[in-house]
C-alpha positions as CSV (number, residue, x, y, z in Angstrom):
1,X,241.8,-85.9,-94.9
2,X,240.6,-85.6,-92.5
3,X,240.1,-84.2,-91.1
4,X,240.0,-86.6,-92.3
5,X,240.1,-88.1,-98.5
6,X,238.2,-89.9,-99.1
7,X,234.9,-88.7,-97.7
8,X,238.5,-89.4,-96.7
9,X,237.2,-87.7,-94.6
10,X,240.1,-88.0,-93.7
11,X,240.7,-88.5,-89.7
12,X,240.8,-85.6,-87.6
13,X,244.6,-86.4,-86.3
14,X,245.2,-86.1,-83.2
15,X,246.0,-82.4,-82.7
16,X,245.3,-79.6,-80.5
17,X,241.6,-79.3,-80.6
18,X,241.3,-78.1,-84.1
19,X,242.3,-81.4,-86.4
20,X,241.6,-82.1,-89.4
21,X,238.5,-82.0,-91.5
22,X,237.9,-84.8,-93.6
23,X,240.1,-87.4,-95.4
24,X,239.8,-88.2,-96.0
25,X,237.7,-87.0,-94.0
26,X,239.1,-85.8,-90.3
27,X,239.1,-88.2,-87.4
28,X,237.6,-86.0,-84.6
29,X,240.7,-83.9,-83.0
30,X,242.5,-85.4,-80.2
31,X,242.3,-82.3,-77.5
32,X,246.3,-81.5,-76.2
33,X,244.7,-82.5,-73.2
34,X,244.4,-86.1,-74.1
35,X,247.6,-86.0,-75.6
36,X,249.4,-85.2,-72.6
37,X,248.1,-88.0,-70.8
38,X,250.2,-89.9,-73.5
39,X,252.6,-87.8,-73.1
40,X,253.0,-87.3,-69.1
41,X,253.0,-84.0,-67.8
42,X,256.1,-82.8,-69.5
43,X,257.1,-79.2,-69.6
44,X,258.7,-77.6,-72.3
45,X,261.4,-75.6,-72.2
46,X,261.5,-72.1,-73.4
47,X,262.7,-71.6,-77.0
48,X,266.1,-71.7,-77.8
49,X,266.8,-71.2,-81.4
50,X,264.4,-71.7,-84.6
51,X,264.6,-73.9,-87.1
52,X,266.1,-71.3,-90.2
53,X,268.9,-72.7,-89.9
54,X,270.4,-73.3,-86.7
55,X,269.4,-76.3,-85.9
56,X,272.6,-78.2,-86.0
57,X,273.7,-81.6,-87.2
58,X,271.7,-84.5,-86.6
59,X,272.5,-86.7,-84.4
60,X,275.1,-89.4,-85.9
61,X,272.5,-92.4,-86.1
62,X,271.2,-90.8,-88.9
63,X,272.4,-89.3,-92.6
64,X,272.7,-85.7,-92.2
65,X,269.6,-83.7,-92.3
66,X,270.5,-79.9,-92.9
67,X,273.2,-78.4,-95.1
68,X,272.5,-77.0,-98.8
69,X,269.6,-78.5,-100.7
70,X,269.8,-81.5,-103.2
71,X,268.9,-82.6,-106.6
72,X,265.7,-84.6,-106.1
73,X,263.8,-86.2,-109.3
74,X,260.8,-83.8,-109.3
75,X,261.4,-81.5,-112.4
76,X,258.4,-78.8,-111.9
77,X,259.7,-75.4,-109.8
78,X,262.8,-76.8,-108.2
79,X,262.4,-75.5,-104.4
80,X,264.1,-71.8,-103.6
81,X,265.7,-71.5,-100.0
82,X,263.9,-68.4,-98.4
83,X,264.1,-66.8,-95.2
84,X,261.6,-67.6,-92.7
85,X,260.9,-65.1,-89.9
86,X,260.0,-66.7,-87.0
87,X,258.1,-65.3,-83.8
88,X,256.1,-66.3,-80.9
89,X,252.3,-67.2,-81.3
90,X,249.3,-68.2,-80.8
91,X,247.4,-71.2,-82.3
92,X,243.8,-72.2,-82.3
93,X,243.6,-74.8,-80.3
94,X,246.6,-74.7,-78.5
95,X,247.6,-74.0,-74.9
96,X,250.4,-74.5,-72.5
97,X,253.0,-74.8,-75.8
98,X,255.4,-72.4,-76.3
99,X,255.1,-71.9,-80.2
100,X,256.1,-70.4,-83.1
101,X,254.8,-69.0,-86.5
102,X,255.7,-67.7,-90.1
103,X,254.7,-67.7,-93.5
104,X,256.4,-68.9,-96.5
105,X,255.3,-67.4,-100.0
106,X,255.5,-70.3,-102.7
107,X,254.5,-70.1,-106.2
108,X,250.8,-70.9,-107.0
109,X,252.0,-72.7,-110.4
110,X,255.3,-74.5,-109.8
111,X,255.8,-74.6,-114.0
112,X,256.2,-71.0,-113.3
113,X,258.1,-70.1,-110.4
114,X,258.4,-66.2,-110.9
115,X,254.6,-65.7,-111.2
116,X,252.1,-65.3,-109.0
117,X,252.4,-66.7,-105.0
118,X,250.3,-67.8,-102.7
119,X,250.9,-67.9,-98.4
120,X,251.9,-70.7,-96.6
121,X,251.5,-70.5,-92.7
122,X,253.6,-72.5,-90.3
123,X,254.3,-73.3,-86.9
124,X,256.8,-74.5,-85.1
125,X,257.9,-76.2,-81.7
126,X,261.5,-75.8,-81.8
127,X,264.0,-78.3,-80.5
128,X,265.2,-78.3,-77.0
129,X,268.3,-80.7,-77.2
130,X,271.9,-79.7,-77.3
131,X,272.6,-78.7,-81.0
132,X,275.1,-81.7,-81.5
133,X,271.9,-84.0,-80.6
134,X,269.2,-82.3,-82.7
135,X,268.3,-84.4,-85.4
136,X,266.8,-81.1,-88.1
137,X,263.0,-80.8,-88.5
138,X,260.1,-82.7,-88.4
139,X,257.4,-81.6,-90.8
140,X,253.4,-83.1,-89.6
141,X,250.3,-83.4,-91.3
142,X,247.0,-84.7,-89.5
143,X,245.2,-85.6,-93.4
144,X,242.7,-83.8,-95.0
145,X,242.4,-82.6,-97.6
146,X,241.2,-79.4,-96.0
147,X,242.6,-80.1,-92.3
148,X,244.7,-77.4,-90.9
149,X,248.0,-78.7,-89.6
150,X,249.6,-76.3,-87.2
151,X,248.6,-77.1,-84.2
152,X,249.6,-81.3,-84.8
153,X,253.0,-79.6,-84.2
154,X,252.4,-79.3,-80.4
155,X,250.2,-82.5,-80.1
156,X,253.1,-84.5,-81.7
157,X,255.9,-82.8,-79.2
158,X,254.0,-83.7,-76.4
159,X,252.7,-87.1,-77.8
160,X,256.2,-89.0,-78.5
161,X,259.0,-89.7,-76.2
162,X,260.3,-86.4,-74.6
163,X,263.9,-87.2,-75.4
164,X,263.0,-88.0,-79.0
165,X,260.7,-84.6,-79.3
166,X,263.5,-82.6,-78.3
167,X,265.9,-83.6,-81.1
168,X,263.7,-81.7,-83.2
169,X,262.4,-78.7,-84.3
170,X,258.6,-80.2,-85.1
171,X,256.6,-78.0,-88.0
172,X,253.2,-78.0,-88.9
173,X,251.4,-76.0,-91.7
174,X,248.2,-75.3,-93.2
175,X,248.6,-76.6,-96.5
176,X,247.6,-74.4,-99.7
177,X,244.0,-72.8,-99.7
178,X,243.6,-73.8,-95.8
179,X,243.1,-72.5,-92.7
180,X,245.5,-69.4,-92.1
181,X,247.1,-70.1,-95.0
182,X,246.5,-66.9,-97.8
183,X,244.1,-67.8,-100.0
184,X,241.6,-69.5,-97.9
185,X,239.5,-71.1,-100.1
186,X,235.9,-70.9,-99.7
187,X,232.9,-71.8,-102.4
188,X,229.2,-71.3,-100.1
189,X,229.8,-69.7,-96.8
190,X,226.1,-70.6,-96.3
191,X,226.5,-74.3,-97.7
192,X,225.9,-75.9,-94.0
193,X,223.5,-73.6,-93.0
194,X,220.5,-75.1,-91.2
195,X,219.4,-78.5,-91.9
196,X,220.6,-79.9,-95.2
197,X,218.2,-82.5,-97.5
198,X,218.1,-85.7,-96.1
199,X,221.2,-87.9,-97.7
200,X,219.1,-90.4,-98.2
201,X,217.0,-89.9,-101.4
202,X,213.5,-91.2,-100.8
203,X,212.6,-90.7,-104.7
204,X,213.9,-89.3,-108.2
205,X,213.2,-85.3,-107.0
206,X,215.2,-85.7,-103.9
207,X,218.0,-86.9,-105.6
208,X,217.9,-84.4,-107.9
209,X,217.7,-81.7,-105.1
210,X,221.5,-83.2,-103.8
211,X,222.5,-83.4,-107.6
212,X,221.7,-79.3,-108.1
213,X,223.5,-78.8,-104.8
214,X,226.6,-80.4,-106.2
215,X,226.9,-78.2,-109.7
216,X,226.1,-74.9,-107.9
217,X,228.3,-75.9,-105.4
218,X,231.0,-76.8,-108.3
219,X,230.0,-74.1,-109.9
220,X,230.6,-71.3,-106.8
221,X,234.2,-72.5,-106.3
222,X,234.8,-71.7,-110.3
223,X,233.2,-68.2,-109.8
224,X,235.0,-67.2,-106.6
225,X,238.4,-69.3,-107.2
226,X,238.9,-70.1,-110.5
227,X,242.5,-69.0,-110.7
228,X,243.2,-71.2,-107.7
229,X,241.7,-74.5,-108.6
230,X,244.1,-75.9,-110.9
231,X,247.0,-75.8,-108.5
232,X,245.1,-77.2,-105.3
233,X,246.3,-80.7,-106.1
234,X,248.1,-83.4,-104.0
235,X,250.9,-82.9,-106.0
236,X,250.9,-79.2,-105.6
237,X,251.0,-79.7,-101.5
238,X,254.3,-82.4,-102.1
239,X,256.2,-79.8,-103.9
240,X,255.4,-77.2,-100.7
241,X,256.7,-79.2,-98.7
242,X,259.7,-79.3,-100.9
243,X,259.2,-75.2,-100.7
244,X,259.4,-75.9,-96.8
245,X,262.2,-78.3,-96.7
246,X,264.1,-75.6,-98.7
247,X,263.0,-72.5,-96.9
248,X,264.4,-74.5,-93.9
249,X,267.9,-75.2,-95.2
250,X,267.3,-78.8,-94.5
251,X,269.1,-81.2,-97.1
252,X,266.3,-83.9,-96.3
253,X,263.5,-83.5,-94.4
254,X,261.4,-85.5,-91.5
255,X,258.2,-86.1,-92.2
256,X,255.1,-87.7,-90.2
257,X,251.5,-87.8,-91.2
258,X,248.5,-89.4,-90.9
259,X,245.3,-90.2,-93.4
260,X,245.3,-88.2,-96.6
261,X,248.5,-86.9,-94.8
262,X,250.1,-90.3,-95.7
263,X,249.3,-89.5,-99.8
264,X,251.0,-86.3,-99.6
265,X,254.1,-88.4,-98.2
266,X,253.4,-90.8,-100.8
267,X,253.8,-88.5,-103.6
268,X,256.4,-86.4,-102.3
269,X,258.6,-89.7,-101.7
270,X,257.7,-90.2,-105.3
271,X,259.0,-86.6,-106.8
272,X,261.4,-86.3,-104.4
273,X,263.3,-89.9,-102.9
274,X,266.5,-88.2,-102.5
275,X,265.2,-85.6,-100.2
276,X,263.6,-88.3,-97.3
277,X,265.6,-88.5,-94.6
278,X,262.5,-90.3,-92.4
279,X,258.8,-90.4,-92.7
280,X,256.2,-92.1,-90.9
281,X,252.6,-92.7,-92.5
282,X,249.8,-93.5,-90.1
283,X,247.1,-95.0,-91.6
284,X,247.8,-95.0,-95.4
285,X,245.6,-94.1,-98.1
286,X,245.7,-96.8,-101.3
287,X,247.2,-94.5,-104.1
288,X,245.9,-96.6,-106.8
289,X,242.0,-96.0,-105.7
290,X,242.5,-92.5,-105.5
291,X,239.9,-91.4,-105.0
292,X,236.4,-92.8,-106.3
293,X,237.6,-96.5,-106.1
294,X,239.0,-95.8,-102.5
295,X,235.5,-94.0,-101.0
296,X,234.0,-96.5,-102.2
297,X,236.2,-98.9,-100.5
298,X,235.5,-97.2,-97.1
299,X,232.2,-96.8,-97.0
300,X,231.9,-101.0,-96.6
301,X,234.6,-100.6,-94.1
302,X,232.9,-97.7,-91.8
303,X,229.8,-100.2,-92.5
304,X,231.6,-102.8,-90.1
305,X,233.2,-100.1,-88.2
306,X,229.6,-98.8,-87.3
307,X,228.4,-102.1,-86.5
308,X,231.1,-102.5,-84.2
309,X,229.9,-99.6,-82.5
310,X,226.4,-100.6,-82.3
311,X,227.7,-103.9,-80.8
312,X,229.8,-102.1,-78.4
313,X,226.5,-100.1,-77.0
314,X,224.4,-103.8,-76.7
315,X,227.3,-105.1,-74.4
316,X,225.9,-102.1,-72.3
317,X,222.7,-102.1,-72.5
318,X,222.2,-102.2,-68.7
319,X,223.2,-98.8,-69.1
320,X,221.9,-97.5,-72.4
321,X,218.9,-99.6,-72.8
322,X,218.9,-99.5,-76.6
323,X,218.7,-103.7,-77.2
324,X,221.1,-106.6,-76.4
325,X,222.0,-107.1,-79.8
326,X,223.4,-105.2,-82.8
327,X,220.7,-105.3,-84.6
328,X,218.5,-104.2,-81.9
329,X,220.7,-100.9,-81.3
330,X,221.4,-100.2,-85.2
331,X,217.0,-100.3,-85.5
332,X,217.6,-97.7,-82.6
333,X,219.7,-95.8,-84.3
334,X,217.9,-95.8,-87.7
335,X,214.6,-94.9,-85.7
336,X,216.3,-91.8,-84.0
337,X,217.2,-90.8,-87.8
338,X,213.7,-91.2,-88.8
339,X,212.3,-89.2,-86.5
340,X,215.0,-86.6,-86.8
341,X,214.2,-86.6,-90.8
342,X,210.9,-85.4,-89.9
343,X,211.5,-83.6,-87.4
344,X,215.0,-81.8,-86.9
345,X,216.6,-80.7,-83.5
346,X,216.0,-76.7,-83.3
347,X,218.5,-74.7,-81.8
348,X,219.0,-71.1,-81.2
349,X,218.9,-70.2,-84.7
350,X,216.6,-72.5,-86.1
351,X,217.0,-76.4,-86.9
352,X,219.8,-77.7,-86.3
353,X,220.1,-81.3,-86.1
354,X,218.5,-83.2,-88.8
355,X,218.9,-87.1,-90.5
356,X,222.5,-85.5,-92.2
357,X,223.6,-84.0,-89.4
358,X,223.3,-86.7,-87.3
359,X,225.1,-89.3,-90.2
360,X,228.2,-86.5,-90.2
361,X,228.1,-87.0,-86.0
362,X,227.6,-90.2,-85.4
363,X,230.3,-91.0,-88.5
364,X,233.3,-89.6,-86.4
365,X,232.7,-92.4,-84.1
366,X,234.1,-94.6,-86.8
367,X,237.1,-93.3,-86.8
368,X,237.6,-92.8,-83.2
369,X,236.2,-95.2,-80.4
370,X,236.8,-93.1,-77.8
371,X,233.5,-91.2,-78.9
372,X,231.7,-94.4,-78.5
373,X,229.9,-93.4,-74.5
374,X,229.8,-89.9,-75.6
375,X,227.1,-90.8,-79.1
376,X,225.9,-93.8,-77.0
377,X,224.5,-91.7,-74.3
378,X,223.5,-88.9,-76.9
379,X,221.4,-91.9,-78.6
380,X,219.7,-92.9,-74.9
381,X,219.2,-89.5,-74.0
382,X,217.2,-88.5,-77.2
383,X,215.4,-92.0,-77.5
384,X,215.2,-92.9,-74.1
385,X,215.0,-89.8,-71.7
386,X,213.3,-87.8,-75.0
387,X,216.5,-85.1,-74.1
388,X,218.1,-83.5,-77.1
389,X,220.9,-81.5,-75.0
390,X,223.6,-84.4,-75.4
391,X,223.0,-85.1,-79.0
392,X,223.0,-81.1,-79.7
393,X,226.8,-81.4,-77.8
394,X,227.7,-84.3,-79.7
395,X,227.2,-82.5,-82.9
396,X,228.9,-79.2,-82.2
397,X,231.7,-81.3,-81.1
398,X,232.1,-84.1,-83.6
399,X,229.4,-83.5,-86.7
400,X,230.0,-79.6,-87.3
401,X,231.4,-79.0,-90.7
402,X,233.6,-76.3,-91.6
403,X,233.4,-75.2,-95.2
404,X,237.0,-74.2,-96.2
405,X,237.7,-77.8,-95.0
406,X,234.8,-78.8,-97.5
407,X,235.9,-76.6,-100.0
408,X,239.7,-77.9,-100.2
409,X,238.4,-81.5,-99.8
410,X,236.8,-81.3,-103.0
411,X,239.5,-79.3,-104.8
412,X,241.9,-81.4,-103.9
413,X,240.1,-84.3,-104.6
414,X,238.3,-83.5,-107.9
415,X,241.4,-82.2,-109.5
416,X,244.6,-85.2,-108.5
417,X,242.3,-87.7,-111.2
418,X,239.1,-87.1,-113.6
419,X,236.3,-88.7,-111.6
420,X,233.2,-90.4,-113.8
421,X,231.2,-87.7,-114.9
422,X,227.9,-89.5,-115.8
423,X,225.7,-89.3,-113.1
424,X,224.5,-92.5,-114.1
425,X,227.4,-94.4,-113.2
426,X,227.4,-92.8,-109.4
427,X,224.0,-93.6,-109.2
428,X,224.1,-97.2,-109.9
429,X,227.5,-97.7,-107.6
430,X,225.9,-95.9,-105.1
431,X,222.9,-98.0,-105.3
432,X,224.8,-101.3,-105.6
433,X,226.7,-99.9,-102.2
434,X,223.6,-99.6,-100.4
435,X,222.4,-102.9,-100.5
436,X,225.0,-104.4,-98.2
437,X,226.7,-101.2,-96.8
438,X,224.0,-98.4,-96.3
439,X,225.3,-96.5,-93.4
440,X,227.9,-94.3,-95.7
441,X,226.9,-95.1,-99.4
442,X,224.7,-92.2,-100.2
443,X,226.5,-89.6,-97.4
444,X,229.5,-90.5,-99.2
445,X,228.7,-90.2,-102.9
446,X,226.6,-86.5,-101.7
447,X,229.7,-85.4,-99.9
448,X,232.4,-86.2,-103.1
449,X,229.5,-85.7,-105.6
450,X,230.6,-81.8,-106.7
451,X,233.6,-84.1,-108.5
452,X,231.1,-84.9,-111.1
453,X,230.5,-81.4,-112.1
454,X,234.4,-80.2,-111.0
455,X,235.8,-77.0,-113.6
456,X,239.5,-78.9,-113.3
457,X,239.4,-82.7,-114.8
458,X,242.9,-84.4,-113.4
459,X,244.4,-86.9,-115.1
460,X,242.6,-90.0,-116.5
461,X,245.0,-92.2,-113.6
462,X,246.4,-91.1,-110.4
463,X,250.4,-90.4,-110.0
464,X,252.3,-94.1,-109.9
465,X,254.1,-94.3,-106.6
466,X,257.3,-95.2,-105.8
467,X,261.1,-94.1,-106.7
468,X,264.6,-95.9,-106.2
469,X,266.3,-94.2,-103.2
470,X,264.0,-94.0,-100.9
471,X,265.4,-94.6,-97.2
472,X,263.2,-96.8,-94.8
473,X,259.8,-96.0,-93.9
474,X,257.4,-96.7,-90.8
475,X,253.9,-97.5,-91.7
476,X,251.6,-97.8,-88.9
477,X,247.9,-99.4,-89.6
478,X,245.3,-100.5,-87.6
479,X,243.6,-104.1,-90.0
480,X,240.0,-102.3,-89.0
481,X,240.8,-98.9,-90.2
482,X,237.5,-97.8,-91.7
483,X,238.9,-94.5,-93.7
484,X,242.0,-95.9,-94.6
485,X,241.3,-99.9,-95.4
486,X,244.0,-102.2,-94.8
487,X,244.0,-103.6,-97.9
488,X,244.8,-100.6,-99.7
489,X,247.5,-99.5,-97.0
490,X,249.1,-102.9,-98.2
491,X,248.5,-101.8,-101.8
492,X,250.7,-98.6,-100.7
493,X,253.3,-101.3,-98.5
494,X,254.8,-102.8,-102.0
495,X,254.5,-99.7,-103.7
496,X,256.7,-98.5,-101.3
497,X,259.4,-101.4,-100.8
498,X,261.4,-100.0,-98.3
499,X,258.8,-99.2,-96.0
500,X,258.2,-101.6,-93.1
501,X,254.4,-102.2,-91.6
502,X,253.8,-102.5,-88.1
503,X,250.0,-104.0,-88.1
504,X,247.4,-103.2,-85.1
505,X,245.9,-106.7,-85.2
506,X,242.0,-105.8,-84.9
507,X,242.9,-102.1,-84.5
508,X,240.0,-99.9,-85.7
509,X,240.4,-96.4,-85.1
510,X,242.0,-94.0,-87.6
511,X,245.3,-93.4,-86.5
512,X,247.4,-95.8,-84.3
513,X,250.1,-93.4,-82.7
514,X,249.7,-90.7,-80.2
515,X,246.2,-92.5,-78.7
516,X,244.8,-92.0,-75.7
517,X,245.2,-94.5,-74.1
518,X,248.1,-95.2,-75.3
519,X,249.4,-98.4,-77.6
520,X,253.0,-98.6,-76.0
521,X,253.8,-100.7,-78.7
522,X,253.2,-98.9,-81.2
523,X,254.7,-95.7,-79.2
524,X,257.8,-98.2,-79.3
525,X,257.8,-98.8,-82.7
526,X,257.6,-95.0,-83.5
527,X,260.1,-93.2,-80.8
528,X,262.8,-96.0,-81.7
529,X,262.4,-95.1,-85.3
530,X,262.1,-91.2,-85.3
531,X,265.2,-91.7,-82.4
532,X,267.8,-93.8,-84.7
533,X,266.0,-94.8,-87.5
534,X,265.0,-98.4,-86.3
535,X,262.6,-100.6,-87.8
536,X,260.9,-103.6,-87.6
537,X,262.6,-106.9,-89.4
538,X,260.0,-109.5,-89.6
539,X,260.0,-110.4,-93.2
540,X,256.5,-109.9,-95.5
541,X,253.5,-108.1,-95.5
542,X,253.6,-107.6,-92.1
543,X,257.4,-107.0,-90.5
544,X,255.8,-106.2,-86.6
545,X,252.3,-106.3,-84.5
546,X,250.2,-104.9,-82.2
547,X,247.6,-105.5,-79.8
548,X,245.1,-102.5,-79.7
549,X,244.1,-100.6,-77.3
550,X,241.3,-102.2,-75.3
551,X,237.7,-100.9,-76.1
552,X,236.3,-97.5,-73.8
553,X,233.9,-98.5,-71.1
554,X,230.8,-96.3,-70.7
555,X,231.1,-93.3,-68.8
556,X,229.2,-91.5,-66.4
């Protein structure tokens, strides 16, 4: 999303320090340092030659990948080839990686290609093979909507097999309205200022309080962005990528994503089958809940995901001394919210931590286990030791929100389908929810809940996906995936029928590739595919699986 769509939120994917915001809503990043323990310690060589151009056949294992553009079946602002001027740079986030960056001008309304444009902003890690062996580019996307992408470029050279990075030139980008992309959308500045009413509404008033946030929020983006909304949807982003494909003189193009990341594949596989050389989708959004049905969805599934977690801390409770049990350490948890309700964290400007805050940082652990001892500990410390200082790290690390994230989360969002409008009907889902599956229902609805009040109504059903022509894809999905369910990333499997599922049996993080630790299976399953184009052959729903990764073990 994203991260981390839905509150996908989408996962923050593993990049350099500065993944995505929510897909959904972001995953927390994966630091470059993590990544290279997948990785090994591997140098990259200096840059050789871009990827305008001159990157040279692919190797013969696969159809070719550069050469003129082709006919694809989207009809809206065929794709111009432009000139991209690369040159070296630095990303947020990003060290030790030779990189990099340009920009790339594409129309803000495809229908009319000649009016007004908008900035794309890129980066690159260019291939280091012999140009005989180079296999064209590989474009990334961690998910969102609102997560910026260029620095997943180095995290993904470092992450896969060294041979198989080299073969290509690997591209991320900020996608439309994001990050250093031109415009950068943003609605309220000030909208995650301080501490923010309590989720949670404790009567009729309070509720009201999140709905008024919501329209002046909806309203803000209108008066600052108006011109901009319409073209921020899911459908605009596939046919940049088309822009990029183009702009790279690639015939077909290589593309891996995660979370929301996987719907932008989704739909560009749909507009555009003949232009797909590869793609892999990590943790695949359902396109048919898109995206009131599929939040929905996840907030039962981050209800078993957190419950997990709080069953992970009892198994340690020799070292956390928050209960045996899970029930013991989710009454924990939900006292430290109480008191935090009443009384917030303070920090140098103010408060700082209060029961939202804490939701948004304790929520990254579902996506990620390997925040598990880090929250864990923040939870002892504040409960047990009466010390704020851990949870106050915790949340600059994982529960900080950026707004322009926010912003294109929504827009995104709000626009691809009409979402109900009554608030009636959010209400009494929200409420039904709650009953069984309170630990995201009402931070969920208040973080989508501007879609009610959005200026741009979408369509009345989302885009249907799938096209004749597609070459074989790798899905990769963990069957515990809070964000991303894995019955919707089925849903997306026979939508899709050339795509082949590898399935991390009892996998629950967001995102199965590039872990730290590593799943070598999985690493298998991907390097062998973006290498020669192999994929799994076990017929059905599920053609390959995986063991997960084991569990973290406390540290410290």
């Amino acid at each position: 999303m994203a991260d981390m769509p839905l509150r996908q939120r989408t996962r923050r994917a593993p990049s350099a320090t500065d993944g995505a915001g929510r897909s959904h809503r972001a995953r927390p990043a994966v630091t470059l340092t993590a990544v290279l323990s997948v990785a090994g310690a591997v140098a990259l060589a200096g840059c050789t030659s871009g990827s305008s151009g001159s990157s040279g056949s692919p190797a013969s294992s696969g159809s070719p990948a550069s050469g003129a553009a082709s006919s694809g079946s989207g009809t809206a602002g065929a794709a111009q080839a432009a000139s991209l001027q690369w040159s070296s740079c630095t990303v947020s986030g990003v060290a030790g990686v030779a990189m990099k960056c340009a920009n790339l001008q594409v129309p803000l309304d495809y229908q009319h290609p000649d009016g007004r444009k908008i900035t794309i902003a890129l980066s690159e890690v260019p291939a280091t093979a012999p140009a005989s062996q180079q296999q064209g580019d590989l474009l990334v996307n961690p998910g969102g909507p609102g997560g910026p992408g260029r620095s997943l470029a180095a995290a993904v050279a470092q992450g896969l097999n060294p041979n198989v990075a080299a073969e290509y030139n690997i591209i991320g980008f900020d996608p439309r309205g994001v990050g250093a992309s031109v415009p950068a959308l943003t609605c309220d500045p000030s909208f995650f200022s301080g501490v923010r009413p309590n989720y949670i509404p404790a009567n009729a008033a309070a509720e009201q309080v999140q709905i008024n946030r919501a329209k002046t929020y909806a309203t803000d983006c209108e008066q600052r962005y108006g011109w901009l909304l319409p073209y921020l949807t899911t459908e605009d982003v596939a046919r940049d990528v088309d822009s990029i494909r183009a702009a790279l003189h690639q015939q077909k193009i290589n593309y891996y994503a995660f979370s929301y990341g996987t719907y932008i594949g989704e739909v560009y596989a749909t507009l555009f089958p003949n232009r797909v050389r590869r793609m892999v989708l990590d943790s695949t959004v359902d396109p048919q809940g898109v995206w009131y049905t599929d939040n929905i969805d996840q907030d039962y599934a981050f209800q078993a995901r957190m419950e997990a977690f709080f069953g992970w801390v009892a198994e340690y409770s020799s070292t956390y001394h928050l209960g045996t049990t899970t029930a013991q350490v989710q009454q924990e948890w939900y006292t430290a919210r109480k008191r935090l309700a009443a009384q917030p964290i303070t920090g140098p400007n103010g408060p700082m931590i209060g029961a939202d805050e804490f939701d948004d940082t304790y929520l990254q652990g579902g996506y990620d286990d390997t925040l598990w001892p880090g929250l864990a500990q923040a939870l002892s410390a504040y409960l047990v030791q009466n010390s704020a200082s851990p949870m106050v790290a915790q949340y600059q690390q994982n529960g900080e929100q950026v707004e322009n994230e926010f912003a294109i989360y929504n827009a995104v969002q709000c626009s691809d389908v009409n979402w109900p409008r009554s608030w009636a009907r959010w209400n009494s889902d929200t409420e039904k929810v709650y009953k069984t599956a309170p630990f995201q229902a009402w931070d969920n609805a208040w973080f989508n809940a501007a879609c009610a009040f959005w200026p741009v109504k979408g369509p009345a059903q989302p885009l249907k996906i799938g096209a004749s022509g597609l070459p074989g894809i790798l899905m990769l999905q963990g069957t515990l995936d809070p964000a991303t369910p894995y019955a919707g990333a089925q849903v997306a499997h026979s939508m899709l029928p050339t795509a082949r599922m590898v399935v991390v049996q009892g996998g629950g993080n967001h995102g199965q590739s590039l872990e730290s630790p590593p799943d070598a299976c999985v690493q298998g399953y991907l390097n062998r595919y973006l290498a020669n184009g192999a994929l799994p052959t076990q017929p059905g729903a599920v053609n390959a699986s995986c063991a997960p990764v084991p569990d973290p073990t406390p540290s410290g």
